[in-house]
Every structure is written in C-alpha cells, then in structure tokens.
C-alpha positions as CSV (number, residue, x, y, z in Angstrom):
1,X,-22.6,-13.8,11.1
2,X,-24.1,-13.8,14.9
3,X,-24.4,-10.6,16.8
4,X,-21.9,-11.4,19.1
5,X,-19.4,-11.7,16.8
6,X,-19.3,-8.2,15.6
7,X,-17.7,-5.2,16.6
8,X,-20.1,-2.0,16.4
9,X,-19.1,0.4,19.7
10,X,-16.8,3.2,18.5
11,X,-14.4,2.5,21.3
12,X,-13.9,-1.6,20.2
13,X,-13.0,0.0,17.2
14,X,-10.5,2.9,18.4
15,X,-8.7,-0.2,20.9
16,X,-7.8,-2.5,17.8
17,X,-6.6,0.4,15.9
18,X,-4.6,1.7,18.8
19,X,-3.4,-1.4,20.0
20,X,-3.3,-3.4,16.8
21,X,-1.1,-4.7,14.4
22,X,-2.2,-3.8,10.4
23,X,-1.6,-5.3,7.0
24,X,-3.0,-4.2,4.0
25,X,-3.0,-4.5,-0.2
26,X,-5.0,-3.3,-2.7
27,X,-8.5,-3.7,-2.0
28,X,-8.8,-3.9,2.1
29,X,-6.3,-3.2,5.1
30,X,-6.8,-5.6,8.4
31,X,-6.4,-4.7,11.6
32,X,-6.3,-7.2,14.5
33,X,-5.5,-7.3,18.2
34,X,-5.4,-10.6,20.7
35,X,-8.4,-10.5,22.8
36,X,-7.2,-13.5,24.7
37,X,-10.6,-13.9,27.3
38,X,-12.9,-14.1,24.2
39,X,-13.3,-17.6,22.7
40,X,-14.6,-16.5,19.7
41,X,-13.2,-13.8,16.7
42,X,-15.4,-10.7,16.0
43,X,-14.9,-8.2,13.4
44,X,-15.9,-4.4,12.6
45,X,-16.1,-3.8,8.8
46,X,-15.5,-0.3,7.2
47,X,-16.7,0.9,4.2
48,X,-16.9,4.4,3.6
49,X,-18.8,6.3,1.4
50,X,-15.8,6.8,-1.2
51,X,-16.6,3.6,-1.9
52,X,-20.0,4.0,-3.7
53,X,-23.7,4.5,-3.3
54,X,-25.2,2.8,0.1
55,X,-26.0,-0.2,-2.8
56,X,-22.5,-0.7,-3.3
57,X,-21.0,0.0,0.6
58,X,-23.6,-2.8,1.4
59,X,-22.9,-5.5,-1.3
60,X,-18.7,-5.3,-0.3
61,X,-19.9,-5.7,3.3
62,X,-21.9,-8.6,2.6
63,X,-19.2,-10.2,0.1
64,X,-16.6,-9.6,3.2
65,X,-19.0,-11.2,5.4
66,X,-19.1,-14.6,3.5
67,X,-15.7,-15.0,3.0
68,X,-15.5,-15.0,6.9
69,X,-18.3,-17.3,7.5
70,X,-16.8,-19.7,4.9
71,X,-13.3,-19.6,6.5
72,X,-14.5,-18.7,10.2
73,X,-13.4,-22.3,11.0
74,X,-9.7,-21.5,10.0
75,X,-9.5,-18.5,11.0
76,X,-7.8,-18.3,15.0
77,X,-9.7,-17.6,17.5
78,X,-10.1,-15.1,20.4
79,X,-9.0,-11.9,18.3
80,X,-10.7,-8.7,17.2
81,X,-10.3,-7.9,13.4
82,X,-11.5,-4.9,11.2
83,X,-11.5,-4.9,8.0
84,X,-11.3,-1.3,6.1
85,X,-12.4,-1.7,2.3
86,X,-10.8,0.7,0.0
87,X,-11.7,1.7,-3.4
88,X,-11.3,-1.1,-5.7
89,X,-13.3,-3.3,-3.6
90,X,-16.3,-2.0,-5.3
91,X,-15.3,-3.2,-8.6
92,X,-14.5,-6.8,-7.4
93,X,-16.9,-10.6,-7.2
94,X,-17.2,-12.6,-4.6
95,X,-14.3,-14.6,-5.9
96,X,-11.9,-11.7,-6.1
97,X,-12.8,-10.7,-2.5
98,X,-12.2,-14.1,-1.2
99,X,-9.0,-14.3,-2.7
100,X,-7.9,-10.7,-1.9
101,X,-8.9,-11.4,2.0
102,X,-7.3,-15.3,2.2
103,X,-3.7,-13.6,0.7
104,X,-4.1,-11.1,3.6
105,X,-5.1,-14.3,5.9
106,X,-2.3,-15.6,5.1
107,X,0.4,-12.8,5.1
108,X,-0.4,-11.8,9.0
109,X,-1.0,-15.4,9.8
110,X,-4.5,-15.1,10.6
111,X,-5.3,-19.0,9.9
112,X,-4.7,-21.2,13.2
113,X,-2.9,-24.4,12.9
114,X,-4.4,-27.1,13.0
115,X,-3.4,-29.1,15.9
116,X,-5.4,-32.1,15.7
C-alpha cells in the first residue's frame, strides 16, 4: 500500500467520520466519504488496543491491508475509507478477513462497475 494512499492526520480521520456514511458487522465497521478531486482511494485503519497485544493490532492491520491491495482494482475510486476492527478480528485468517471486508464491499457498494 503506497504512502499516498493512506489516511494518518487526525483531522482526515474526524472529516470521514463526520461527513461519512458507515456500515458495519461483526468483525469491522467502514466508514467512507466521496473525495471527488482525488483519483485514487485512501484508507485510515483502526485497531485499538482492546483488540490485543501490539503483535496482534499489527497482524489484523496487515491482513486488512492485503485484502485492499488484492481488490484495490475493484474497489471505486476517489473516496476516503476507514476501517475500524473490532474484537473478533483478532481471532480471524486471512481468509476470514477477506471475506468479512468483500460482504461489507458489497453491502455499501464499494466495488465500481465495470464500464468497459
């Protein structure tokens, strides 16, 4: 995931809470909000220390982070996401997390339609 496409300033994040719209399950809750002069998506991730050690907080970050570089190319573009793990998500594979974040995807219509 390249620099550029993260969210890491405090305020980003307050804006897409504020102004965003939010779905969540289980594991993670997603915020997004249009950032229609971007080209690109970015995302903030969340992962507080309920979740576990520093070990764990990290290894659900990364496993959030894959899944978005394996779907960055359907997932629309030029919107701000964050993604807020919850408690379960420590428990979970790769595989799990994958298909906990695509039914999210897919529920706030996150993947862009293909058009060509």
């Amino acid at each position: 995931m390249k620099k550029r496409n993260r969210i890491k300033k405090n305020k980003d994040f307050q804006k897409v809470f504020q102004k965003g719209k939010s779905m969540a399950n289980r594991q993670f809750v997603i915020y997004m909000l249009d950032q229609p002069d971007t080209k690109d998506f970015r995302i903030g991730l969340s992962v507080s220390k309920k979740i576990g050690n520093a070990v764990t907080r990290n290894k659900v970050k990364r496993l959030i982070r894959q899944v978005f570089l394996e779907e960055k190319d359907n997932i629309a573009k030029g919107k701000d996401y964050i993604i807020i793990a919850r408690k379960p998500s420590a428990k979970m594979n790769y595989h799990e997390v994958k298909k906990s974040l695509v039914h999210l995807f897919i529920k706030m219509n996150i993947y862009q339609t293909k058009n060509h």
